[in-house]
C-alpha positions as CSV (number, residue, x, y, z in Angstrom):
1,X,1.5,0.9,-6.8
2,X,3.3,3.1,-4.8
3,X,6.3,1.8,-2.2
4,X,6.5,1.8,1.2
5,X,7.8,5.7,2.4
6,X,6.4,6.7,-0.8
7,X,2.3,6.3,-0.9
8,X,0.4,9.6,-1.9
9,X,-2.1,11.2,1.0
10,X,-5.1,9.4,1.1
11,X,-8.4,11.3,-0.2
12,X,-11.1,11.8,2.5
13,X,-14.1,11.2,1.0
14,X,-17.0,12.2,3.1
15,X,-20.5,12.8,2.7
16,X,-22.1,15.9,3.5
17,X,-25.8,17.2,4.1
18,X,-25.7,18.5,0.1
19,X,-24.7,15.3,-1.1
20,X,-27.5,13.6,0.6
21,X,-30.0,16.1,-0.8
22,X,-28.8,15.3,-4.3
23,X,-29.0,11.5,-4.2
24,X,-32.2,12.0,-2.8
25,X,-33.9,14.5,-5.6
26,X,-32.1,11.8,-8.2
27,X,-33.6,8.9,-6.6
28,X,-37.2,10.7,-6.6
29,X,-37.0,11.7,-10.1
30,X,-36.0,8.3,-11.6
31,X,-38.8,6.9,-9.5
32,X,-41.0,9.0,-11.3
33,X,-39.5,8.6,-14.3
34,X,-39.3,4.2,-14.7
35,X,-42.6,4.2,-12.5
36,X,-40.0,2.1,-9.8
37,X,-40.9,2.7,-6.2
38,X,-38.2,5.2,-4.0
39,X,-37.1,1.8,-1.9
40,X,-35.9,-0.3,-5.0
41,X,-33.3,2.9,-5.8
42,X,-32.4,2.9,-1.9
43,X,-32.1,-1.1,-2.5
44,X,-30.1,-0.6,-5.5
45,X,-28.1,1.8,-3.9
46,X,-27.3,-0.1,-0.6
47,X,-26.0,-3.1,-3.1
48,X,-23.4,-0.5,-5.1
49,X,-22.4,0.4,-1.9
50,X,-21.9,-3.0,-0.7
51,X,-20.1,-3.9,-3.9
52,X,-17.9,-0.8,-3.4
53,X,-17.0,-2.1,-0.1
54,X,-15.7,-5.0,-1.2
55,X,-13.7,-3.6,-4.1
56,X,-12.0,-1.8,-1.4
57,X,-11.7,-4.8,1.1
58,X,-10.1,-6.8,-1.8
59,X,-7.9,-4.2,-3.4
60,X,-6.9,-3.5,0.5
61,X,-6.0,-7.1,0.8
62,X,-3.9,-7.0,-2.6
63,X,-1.2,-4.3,-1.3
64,X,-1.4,-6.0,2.0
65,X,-0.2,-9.1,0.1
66,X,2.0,-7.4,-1.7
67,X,4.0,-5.8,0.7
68,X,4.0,-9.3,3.1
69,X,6.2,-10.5,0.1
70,X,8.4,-7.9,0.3
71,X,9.2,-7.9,4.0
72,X,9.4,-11.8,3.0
73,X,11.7,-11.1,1.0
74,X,13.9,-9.0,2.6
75,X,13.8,-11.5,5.8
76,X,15.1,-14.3,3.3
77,X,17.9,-11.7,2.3
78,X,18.4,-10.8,5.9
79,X,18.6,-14.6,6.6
80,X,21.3,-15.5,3.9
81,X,23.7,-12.4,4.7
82,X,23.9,-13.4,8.5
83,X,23.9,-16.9,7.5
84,X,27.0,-16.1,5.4
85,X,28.4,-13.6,8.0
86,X,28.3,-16.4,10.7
87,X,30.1,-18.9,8.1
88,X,32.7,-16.3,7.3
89,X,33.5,-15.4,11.2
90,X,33.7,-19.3,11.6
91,X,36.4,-19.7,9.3
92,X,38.2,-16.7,10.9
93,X,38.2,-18.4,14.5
94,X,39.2,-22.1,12.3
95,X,42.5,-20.0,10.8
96,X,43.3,-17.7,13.8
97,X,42.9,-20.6,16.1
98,X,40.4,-18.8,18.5
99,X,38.2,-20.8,21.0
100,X,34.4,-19.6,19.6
101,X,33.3,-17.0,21.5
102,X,30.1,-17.9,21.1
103,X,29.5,-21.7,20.2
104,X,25.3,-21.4,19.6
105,X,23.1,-18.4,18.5
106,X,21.3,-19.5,21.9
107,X,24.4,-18.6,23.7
108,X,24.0,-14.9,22.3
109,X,20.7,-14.0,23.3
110,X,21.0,-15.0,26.6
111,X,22.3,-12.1,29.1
């Protein structure tokens, strides 16, 4: 699957007069053909296309998931360095012997 700044232009796939005229002369000669009425191809059809949709509503959901666990990840990441950047800057004050500029994360986002 492609990455994030990296996925391909999407494909437009729209349907136009002729392809409507096709399906149509298709569906009239297999009714002809298996002796099926017009409606149960149109029936048939309608399901495919509902099947389709949800192919795409679930591989849609799939790289959704997939790229929740990445930003998951990289807030985890984000987490730890800061984490570690705050423990570091602590012990800095603790051997300089500095009075904490700041002495909660509270006191930093407050103007």
């Amino acid at each position: 699957m492609p990455t994030l700044f990296e996925q391909p232009a999407r494909k437009s796939y729209s349907i136009n007069y002729d392809d409507v005229l096709f399906l149509m002369r298709e569906y009239e000669r297999f009714s002809e053909e298996y002796e099926i009425p017009f409606e149960v191809f149109i029936r048939a059809y309608e399901m495919l296309e509902m099947r389709r949709k949800n192919d795409l509503y679930q591989k849609n959901g799939d790289a959704f998931d997939e790229q929740m666990s990445g930003f998951g990840k990289l807030f985890v990441s984000f987490n730890s360095k800061i984490s570690k950047l705050i423990e570091i800057l602590e012990a800095i004050e603790k051997k300089l012997d500095y009075e904490p500029v700041f002495s909660t994360l509270e006191e930093v986002s407050e103007p």
